[in-house]
C-alpha positions in Angstrom: -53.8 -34.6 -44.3 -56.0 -37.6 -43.7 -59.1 -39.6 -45.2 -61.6 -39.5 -42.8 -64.9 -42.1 -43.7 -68.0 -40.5 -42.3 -71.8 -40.3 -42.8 -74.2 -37.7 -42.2 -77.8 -38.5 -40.9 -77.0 -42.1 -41.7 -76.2 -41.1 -45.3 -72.8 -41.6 -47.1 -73.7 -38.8 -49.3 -72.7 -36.3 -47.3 -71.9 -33.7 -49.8 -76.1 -32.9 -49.3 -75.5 -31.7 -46.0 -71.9 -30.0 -45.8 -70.1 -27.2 -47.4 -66.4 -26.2 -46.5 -64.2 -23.1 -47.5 -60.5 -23.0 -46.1 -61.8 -21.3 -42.5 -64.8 -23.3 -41.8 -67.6 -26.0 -42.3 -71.3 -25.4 -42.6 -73.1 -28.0 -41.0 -76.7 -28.3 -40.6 -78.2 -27.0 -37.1 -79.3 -30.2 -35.5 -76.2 -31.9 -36.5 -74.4 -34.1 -33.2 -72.5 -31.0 -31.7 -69.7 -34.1 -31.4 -69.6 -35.1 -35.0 -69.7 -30.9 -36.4 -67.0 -30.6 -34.5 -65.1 -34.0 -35.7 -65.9 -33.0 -39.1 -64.4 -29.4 -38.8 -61.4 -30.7 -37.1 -60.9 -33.2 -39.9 -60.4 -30.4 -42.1 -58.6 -27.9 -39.9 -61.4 -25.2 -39.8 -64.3 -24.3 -37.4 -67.9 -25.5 -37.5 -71.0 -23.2 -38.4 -74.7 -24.8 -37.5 -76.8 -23.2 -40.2 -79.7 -23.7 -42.0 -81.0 -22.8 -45.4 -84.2 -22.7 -46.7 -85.5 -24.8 -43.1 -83.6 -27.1 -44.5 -79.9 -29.2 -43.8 -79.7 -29.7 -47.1 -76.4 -27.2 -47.2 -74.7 -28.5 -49.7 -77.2 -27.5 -53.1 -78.5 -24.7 -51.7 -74.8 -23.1 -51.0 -71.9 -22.5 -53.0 -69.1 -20.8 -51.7 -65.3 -19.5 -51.2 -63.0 -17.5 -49.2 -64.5 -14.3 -50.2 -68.7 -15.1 -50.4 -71.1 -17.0 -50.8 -74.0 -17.2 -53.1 -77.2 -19.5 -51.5 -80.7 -20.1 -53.1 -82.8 -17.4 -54.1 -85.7 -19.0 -51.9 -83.2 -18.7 -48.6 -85.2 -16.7 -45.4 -84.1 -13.1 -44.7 -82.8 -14.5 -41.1 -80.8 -17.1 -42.4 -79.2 -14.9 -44.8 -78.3 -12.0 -42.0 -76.6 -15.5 -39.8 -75.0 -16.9 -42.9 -72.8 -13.3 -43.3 -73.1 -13.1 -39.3 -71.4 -16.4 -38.5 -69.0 -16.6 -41.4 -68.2 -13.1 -41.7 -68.2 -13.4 -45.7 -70.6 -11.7 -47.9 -73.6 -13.4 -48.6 -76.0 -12.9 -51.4 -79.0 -14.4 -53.4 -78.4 -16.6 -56.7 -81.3 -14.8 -58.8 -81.5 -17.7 -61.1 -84.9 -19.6 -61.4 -82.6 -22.6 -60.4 -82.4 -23.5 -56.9 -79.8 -25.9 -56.2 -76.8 -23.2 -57.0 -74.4 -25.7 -55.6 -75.2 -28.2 -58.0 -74.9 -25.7 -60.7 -71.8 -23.9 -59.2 -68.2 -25.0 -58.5 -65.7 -22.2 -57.2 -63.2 -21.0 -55.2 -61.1 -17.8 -54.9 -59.3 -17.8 -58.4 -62.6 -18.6 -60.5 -66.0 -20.4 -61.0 -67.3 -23.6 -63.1 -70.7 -22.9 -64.0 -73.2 -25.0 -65.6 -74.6 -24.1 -69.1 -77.9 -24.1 -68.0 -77.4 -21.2 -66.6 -77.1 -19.7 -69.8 -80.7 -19.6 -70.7 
């Protein structure tokens, strides 16, 4: 395993803009075809172009493991039919009031961290 020192859209904070489970990377669409596919490599898994909300802003809007994923209530019909189309996991809305479920949300395929705001 390696420690690869990117950027994303000229931004070191590239957390904003990628999510990763152990089979593959969303990436936002618009992303250099070239640097997806870099980035996937990097990590041993294939590269999904996707977009949520309109946005490339992936990484708040999206939390995910092995098994699902759960993206912002405000996410478009389409993109949630390509989300579960293009990663072949179960996709569903995070009813919360919140937005940014992947700021609120860490998880994989043993358990989830959840914020206590969530709690109201």
């Amino acid at each position: 395993m390696g420690l690869y020192l990117v950027e994303v859209y000229r931004s070191p904070n590239i957390g904003i803009f990628l999510r990763a489970n152990d089979n593959f990377l969303l990436a936002p669409k618009g992303i250099a075809s070239t640097k997806s596919k870099m980035l996937a490599e990097s990590l041993g898994v294939s590269p999904v172009a996707v977009s949520v909300e309109g946005t490339r802003l992936l990484g708040p809007l999206v939390v995910m493991n092995n098994k699902g994923m759960l993206v912002s209530r405000l996410v478009e019909d389409y993109e949630v039919r390509e989300l579960a189309s293009l990663s072949g996991l179960r996709v569903e809305r995070f009813t919360s009031n919140c937005t940014a479920v992947g700021n609120l949300v860490a998880a994989n395929d043993h358990g989830a961290v959840v914020s206590q705001i969530l709690d109201h």
